[in-house]
DOGU-434721 format. One record per atom (N, C-alpha, C): x negated, y negated, z. Coordinates in steps of 0.2 Angstrom, whole numbers, padded with zeros to 4 digits, always signed. Example, Ala and Ser with C-alpha at 12.3 -4.5 7.8 and 13.67 -1.06 7.14 Angstrom:
# residues 2
-0066+0028+0039 -0062+0022+0039 -0066+0016+0039 -0064+0011+0035 -0068+0005+0036 -0064+0000+0039 
# end
This chain:
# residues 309
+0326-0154+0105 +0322-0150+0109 +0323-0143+0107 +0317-0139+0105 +0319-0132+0101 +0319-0126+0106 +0324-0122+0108 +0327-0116+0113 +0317-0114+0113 +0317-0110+0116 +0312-0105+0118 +0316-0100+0116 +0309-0093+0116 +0312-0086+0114 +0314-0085+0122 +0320-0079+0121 +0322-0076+0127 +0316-0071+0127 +0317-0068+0133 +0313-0060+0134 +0317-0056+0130 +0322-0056+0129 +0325-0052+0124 +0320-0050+0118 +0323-0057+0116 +0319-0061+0108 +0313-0058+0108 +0309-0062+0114 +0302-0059+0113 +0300-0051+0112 +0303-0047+0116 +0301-0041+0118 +0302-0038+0109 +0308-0041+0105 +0311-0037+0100 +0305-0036+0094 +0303-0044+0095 +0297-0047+0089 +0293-0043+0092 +0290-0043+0096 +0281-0036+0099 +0281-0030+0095 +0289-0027+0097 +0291-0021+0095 +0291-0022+0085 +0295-0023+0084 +0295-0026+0077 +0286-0026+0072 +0283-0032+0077 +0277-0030+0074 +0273-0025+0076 +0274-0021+0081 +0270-0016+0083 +0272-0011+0076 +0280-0010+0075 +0282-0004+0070 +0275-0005+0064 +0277-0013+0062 +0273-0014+0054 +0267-0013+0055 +0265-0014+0062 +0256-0013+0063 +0255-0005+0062 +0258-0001+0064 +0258+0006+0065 +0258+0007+0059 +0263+0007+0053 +0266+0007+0047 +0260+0006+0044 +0257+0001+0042 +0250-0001+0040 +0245+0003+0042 +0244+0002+0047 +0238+0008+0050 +0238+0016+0047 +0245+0017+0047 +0245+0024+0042 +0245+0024+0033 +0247+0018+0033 +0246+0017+0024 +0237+0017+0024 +0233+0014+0026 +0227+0012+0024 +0225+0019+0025 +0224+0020+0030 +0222+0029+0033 +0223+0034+0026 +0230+0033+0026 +0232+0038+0019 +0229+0037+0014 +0226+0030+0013 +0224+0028+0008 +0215+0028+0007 +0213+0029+0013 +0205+0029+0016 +0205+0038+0014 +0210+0042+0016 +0210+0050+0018 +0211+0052+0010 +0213+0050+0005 +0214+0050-0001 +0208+0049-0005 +0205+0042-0005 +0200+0042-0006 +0194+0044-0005 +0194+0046+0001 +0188+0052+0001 +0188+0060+0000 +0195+0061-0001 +0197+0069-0002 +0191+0069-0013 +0196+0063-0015 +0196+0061-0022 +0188+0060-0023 +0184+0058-0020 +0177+0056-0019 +0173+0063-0017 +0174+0067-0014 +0173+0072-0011 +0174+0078-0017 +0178+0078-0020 +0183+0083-0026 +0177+0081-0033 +0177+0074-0033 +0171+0072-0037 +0165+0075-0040 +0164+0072-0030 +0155+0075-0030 +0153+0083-0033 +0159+0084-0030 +0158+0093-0029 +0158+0095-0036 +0161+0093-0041 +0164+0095-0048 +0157+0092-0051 +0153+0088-0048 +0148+0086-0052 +0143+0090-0053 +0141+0094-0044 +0137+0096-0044 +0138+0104-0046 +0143+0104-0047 +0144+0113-0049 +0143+0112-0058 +0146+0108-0060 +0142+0105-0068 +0136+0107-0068 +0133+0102-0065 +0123+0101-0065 +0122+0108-0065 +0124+0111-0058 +0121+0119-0058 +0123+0123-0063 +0129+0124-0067 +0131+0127-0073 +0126+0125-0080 +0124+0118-0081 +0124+0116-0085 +0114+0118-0087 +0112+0117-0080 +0105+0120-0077 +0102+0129-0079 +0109+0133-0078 +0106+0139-0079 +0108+0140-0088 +0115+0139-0090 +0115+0139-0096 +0110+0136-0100 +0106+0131-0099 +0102+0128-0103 +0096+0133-0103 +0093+0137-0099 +0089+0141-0098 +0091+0147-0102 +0098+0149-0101 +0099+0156-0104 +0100+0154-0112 +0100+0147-0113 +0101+0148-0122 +0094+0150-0124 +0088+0148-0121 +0083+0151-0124 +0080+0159-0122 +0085+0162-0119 +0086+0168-0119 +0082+0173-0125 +0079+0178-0123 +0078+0185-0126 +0085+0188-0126 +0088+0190-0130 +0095+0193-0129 +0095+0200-0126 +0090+0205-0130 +0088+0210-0125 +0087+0211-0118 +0082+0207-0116 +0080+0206-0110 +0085+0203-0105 +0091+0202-0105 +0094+0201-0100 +0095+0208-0096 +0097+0204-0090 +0100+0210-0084 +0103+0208-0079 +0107+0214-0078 +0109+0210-0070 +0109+0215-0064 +0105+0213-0059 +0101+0217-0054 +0105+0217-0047 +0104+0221-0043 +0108+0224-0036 +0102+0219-0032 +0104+0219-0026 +0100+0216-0019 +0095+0223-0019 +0095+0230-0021 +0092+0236-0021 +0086+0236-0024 +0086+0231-0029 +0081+0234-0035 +0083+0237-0041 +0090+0241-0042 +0092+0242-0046 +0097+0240-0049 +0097+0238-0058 +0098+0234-0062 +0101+0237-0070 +0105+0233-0073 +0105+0238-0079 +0108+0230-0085 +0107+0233-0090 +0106+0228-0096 +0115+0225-0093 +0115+0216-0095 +0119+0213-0092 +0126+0215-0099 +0126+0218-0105 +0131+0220-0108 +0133+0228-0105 +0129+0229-0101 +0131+0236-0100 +0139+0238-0096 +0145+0239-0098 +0150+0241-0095 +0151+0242-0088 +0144+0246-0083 +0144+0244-0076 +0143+0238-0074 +0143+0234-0077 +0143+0227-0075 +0147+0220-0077 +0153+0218-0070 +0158+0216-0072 +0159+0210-0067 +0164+0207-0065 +0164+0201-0059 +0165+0202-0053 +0165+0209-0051 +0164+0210-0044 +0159+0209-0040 +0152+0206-0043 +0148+0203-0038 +0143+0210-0037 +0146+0214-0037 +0140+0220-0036 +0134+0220-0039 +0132+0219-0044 +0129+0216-0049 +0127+0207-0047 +0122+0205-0042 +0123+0197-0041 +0117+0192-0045 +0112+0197-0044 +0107+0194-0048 +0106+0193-0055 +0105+0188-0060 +0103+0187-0066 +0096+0186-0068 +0094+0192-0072 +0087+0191-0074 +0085+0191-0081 +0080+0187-0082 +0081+0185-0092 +0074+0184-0094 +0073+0187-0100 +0066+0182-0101 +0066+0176-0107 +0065+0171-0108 +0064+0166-0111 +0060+0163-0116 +0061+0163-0122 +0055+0163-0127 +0051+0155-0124 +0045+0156-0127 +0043+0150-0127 +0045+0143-0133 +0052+0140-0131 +0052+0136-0136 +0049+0130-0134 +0044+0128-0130 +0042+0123-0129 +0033+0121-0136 +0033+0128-0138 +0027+0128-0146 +0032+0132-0152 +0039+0133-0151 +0039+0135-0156 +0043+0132-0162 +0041+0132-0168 +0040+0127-0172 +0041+0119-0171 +0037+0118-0167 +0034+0111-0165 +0030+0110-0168 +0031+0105-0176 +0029+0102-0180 +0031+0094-0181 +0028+0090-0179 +0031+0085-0181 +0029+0083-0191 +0035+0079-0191 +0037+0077-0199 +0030+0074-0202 +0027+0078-0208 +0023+0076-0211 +0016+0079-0208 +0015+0084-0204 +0011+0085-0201 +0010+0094-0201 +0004+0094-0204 +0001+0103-0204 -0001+0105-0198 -0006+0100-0194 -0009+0102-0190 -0007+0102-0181 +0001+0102-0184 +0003+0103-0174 +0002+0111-0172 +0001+0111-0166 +0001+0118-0164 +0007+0120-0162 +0009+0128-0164 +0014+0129-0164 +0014+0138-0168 +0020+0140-0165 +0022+0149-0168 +0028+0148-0172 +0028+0152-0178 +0031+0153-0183 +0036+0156-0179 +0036+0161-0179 +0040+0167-0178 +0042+0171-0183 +0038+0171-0188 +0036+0175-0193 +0030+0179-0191 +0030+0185-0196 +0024+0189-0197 +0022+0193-0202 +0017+0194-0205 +0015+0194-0211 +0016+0203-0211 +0019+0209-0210 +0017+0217-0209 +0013+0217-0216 +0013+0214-0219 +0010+0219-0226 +0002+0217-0224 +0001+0213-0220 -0006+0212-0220 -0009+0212-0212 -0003+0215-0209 -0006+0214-0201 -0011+0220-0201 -0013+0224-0194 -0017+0229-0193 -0020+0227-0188 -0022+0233-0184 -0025+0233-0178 -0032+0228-0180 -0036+0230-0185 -0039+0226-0187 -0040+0218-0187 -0036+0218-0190 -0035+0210-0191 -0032+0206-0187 -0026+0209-0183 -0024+0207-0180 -0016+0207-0182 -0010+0203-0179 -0004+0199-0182 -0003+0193-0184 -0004+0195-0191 -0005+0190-0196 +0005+0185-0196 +0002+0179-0194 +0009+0176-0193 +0012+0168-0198 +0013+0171-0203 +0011+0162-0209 +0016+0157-0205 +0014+0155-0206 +0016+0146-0204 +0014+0144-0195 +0010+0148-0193 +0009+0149-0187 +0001+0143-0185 +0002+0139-0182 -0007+0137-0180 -0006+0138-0171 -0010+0140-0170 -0013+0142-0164 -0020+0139-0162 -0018+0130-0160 -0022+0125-0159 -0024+0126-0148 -0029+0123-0150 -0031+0121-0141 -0025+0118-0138 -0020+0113-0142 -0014+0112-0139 -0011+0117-0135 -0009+0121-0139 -0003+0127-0139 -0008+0129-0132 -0012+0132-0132 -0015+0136-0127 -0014+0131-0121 -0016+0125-0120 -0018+0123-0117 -0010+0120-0113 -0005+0120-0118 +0003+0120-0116 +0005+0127-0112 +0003+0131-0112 +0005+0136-0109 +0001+0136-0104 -0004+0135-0101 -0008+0135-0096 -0005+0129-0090 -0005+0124-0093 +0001+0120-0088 +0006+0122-0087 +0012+0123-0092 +0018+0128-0088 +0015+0131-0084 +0011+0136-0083 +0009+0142-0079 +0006+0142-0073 +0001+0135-0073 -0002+0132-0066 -0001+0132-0060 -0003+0130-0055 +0002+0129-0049 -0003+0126-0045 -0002+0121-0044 -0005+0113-0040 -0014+0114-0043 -0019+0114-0041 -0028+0114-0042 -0029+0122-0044 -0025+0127-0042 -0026+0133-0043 -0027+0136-0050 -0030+0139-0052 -0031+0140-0057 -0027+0151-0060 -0027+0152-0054 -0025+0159-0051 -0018+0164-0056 -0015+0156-0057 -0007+0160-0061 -0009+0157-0068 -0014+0155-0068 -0012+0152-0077 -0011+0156-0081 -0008+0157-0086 -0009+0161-0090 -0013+0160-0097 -0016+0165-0098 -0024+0163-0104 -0020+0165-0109 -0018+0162-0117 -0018+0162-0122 -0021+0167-0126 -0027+0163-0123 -0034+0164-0130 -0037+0175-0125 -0033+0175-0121 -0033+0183-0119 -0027+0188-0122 -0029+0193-0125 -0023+0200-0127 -0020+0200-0119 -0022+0201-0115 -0019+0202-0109 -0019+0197-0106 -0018+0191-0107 -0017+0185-0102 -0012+0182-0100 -0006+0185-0103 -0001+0184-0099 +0005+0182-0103 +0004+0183-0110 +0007+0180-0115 +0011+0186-0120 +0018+0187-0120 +0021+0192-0125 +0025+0191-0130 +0023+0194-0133 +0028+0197-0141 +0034+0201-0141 +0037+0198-0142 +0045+0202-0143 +0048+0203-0149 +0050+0207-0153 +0050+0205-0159 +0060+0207-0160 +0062+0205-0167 +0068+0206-0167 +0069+0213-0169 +0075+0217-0170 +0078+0221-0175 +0072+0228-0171 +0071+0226-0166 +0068+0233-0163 +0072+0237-0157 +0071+0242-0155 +0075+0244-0151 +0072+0244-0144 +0075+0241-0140 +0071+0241-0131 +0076+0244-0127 +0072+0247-0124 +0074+0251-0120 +0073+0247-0112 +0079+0243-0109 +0078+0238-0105 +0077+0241-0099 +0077+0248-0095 +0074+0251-0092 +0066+0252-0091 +0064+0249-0097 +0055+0252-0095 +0051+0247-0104 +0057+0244-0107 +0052+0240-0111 +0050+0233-0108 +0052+0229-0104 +0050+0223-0101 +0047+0223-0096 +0047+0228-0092 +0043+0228-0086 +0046+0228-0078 +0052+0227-0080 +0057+0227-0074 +0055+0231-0070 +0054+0238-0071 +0054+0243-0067 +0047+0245-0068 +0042+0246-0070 +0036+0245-0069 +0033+0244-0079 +0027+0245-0078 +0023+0243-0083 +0020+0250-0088 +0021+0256-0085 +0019+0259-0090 +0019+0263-0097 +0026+0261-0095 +0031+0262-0105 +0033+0256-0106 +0028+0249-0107 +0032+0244-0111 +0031+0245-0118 +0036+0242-0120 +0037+0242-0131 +0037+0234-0131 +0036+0230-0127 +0034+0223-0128 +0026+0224-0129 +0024+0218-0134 +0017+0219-0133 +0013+0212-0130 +0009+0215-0128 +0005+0209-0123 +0000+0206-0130 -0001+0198-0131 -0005+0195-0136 -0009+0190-0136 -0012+0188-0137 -0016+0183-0138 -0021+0179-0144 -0022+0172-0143 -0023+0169-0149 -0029+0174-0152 -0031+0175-0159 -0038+0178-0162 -0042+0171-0161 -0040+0167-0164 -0048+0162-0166 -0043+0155-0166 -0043+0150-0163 -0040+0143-0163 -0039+0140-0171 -0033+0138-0169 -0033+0132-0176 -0033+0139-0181 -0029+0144-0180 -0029+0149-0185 -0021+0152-0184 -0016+0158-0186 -0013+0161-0188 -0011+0168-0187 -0018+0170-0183 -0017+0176-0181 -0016+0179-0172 -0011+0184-0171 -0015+0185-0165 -0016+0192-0163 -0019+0194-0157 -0022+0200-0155 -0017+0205-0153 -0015+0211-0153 -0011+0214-0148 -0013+0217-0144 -0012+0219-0137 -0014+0225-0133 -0012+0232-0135 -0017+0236-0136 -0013+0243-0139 -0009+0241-0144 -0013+0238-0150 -0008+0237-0156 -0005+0244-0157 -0009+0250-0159 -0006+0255-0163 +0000+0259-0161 +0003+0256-0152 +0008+0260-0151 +0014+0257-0151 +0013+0249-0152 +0018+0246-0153 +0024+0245-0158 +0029+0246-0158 +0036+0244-0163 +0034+0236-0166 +0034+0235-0171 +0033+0226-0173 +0037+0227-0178 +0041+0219-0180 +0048+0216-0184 +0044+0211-0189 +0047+0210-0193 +0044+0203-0197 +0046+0195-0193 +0050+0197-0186 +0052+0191-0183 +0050+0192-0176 +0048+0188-0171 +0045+0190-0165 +0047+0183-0161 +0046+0180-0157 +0047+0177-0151 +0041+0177-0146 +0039+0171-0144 +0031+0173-0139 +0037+0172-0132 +0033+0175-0126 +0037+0173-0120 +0030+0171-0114 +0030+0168-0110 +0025+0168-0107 +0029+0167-0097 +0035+0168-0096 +0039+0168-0088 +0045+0174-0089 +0047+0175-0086 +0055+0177-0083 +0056+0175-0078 +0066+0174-0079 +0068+0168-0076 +0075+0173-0072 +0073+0173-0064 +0079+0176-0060 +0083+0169-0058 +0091+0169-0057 +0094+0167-0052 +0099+0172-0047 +0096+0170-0042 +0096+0173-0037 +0101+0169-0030 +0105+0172-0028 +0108+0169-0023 +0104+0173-0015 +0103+0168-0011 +0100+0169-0006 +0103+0167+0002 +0103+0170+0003 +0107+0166+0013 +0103+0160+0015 +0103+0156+0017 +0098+0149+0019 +0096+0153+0026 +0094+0149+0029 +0091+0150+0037 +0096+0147+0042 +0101+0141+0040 +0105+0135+0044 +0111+0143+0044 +0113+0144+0054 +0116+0145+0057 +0123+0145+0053 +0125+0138+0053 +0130+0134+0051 +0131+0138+0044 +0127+0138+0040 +0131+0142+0032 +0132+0148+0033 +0128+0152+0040 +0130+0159+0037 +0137+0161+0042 +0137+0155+0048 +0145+0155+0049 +0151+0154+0043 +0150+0149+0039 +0154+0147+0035 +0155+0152+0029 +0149+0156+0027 +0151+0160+0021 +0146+0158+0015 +0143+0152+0015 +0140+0150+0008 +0133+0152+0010 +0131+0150+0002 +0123+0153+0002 +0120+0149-0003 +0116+0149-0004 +0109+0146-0009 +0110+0149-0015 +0109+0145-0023 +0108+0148-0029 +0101+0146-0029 +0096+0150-0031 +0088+0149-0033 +0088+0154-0039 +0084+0148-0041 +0078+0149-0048 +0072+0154-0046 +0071+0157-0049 +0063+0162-0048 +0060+0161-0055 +0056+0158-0056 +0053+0157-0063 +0043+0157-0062 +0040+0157-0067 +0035+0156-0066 +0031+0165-0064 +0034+0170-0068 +0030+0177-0066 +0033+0182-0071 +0029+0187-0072 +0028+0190-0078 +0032+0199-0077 +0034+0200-0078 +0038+0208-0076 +0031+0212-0082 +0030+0210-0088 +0025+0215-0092 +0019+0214-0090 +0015+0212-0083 +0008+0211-0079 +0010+0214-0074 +0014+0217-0073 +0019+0221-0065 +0019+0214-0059 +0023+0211-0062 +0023+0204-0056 +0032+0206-0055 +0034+0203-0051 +0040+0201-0047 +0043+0194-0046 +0049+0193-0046 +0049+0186-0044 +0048+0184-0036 +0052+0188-0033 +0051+0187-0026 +0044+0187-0025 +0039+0191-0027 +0034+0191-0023 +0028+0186-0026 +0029+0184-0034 +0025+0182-0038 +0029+0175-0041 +0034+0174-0041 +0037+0167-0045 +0037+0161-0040 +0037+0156-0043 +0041+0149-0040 +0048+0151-0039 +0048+0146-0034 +0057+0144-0033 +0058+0139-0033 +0065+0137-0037 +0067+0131-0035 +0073+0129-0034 +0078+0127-0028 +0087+0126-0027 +0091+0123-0031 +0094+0129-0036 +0101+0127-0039 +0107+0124-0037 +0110+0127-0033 +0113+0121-0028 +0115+0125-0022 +0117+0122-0019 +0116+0125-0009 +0126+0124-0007 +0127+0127-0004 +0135+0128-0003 +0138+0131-0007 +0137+0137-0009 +0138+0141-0015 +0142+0146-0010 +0148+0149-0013 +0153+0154-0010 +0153+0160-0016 +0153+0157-0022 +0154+0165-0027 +0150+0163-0034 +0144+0168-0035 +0141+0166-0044 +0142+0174-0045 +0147+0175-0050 +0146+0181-0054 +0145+0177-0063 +0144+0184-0064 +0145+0184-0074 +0145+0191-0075 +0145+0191-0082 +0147+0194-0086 +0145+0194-0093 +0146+0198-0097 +0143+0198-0105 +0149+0200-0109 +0150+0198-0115 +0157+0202-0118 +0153+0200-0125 +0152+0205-0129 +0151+0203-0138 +0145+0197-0139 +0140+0198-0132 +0136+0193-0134 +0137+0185-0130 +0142+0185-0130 +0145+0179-0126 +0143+0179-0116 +0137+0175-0113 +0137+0177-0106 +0142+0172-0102 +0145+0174-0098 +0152+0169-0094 +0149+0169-0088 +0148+0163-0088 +0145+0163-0078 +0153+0156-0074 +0152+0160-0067 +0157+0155-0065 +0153+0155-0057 +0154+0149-0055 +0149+0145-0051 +0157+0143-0047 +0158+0146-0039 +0162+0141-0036 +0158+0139-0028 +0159+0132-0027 +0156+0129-0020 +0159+0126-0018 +0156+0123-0011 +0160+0121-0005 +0160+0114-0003 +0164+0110-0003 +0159+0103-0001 +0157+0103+0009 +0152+0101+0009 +0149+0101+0017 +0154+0098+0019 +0155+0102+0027 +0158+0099+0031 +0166+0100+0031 +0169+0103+0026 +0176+0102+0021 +0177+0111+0020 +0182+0111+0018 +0187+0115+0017 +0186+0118+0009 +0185+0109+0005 +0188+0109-0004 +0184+0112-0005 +0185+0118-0011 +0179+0121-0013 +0182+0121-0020 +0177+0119-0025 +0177+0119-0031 +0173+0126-0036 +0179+0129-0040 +0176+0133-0046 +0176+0132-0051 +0170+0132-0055 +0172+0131-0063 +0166+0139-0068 +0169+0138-0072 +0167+0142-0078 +0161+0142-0083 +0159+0143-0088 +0155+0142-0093 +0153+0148-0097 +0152+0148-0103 +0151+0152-0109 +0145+0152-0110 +0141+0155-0113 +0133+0153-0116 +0132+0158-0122 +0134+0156-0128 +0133+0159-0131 +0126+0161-0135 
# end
């Protein structure tokens, strides 16, 4: 016949398995608190990527001159300029962006896609004739590509007209000298040195400029049809402007050389939301952006870097 536990006994085993049970309870925890710290650290490092990797892609098809970077004021100075550094003073980034979505878009074995050289003929341009551009076809496609970028839902109001010298469409040319103060339109529209252009005749090579005769022109030019702000904004949610972060938005879809604004005249779209610090900078051509954010609800806040040359 086998003894029974004393109450001793008993009470030692409860206690004994109470320690392991407790012991356990805190490994899993640790191990749950680990893996969500790990998962959280993840996410966060993804999303700060996408947003770096978002505006760099924009800024490789950058106008080089055309950068800036602007105050909450309104006042702004060319983004290599010395007064501007990573102290945030400077928070806005503003750029304008060629159109690479016609340019040399030819597929293989084909003459007739539409599409701009980025070439220009000077020995044969003239107010007259126009800007003569060899290897350039300016088809109903191309126009009708730029009219969709430019759209906005049944509205026909933003589109921008090709086949118009003023319709919304610019020439930028290289190896000219701009004056980022008053060539792009930043500050108003009455001394631009960009030229506003438009197709001459479809399925041809040339185009129109607005006030050819007082414009600077290169044998190399770039069309643009947007400028692109990213802009940090405060949300509306309570909760973020306690915590300190803020919104990074895209202002795209509006013209600085037709006196348009982003704020008042562009789309928006959210770069990413729990944003704590976006500066940049420019050194020899090189832009350095660094994007740090917060995870919701959390403490972990991740910064990373990025080059654009």
């Amino acid at each position: 016949m086998k003894r029974a536990f004393t109450l001793l006994e008993l009470v030692v085993v409860i206690v004994v398995v109470g320690i392991i049970a407790m012991m356990s309870f805190n490994a899993i925890m640790n191990i749950y608190s680990n893996y969500f710290q790990t998962k959280t650290v993840n996410e966060l490092e993804t999303q700060t990527e996408i947003a770096l990797e978002q505006i760099s892609k924009r800024l490789e098809h950058r106008i080089k001159p055309s950068v800036i970077a602007r105050k909450t004021d309104g006042a702004f100075l060319a983004l290599n300029d010395s007064g501007v550094n990573l102290n945030a003073e400077y928070e806005i980034l503003e750029f304008i962006p060629y159109a690479y979505e016609i340019f040399n878009d030819v597929p293989s074995g084909s003459n007739k896609a539409g599409r701009y050289s980025g070439y220009a003929d000077l020995a044969n341009s003239s107010p007259a004739t126009g800007l003569i551009s060899p290897g350039s076809n300016f088809t109903t496609g191309v126009v009708e590509t730029i009219k969709d970028l430019t759209c906005r839902e049944d509205t026909n109001a933003t589109c921008v007209d090709f086949k118009n010298k003023d319709g919304g469409v610019a020439a930028i040319f290289s190896d000219v000298y701009y004056d980022v103060q008053n060539s792009f339109g930043y500050k108003g529209v009455s001394n631009l040195d960009i030229a506003k252009v438009g197709v001459k005749s479809i399925d041809g090579n040339t185009l129109e400029i607005s006030g050819f005769a007082n414009k600077q022109i290169s044998e190399q030019y770039h069309l643009a049809y947007t400028a692109n702000a990213i802009v940090p904004e405060q949300s509306q949610s309570q909760a973020d402007k306690n915590n300190g972060v803020f919104d990074l938005n895209l202002y795209y879809d509006y013209r600085p050389w037709m006196g348009e604004k982003y704020k008042q005249n562009g789309e928006k779209a959210t770069l990413a939301k729990n944003v704590t610090r976006f500066v940049f900078t420019e050194k020899n051509g090189v832009i350095v952006l660094k994007l740090c954010m917060r995870a919701k609800n959390s403490e972990i806040t991740i910064c990373k870097s990025k080059a654009v040359y």
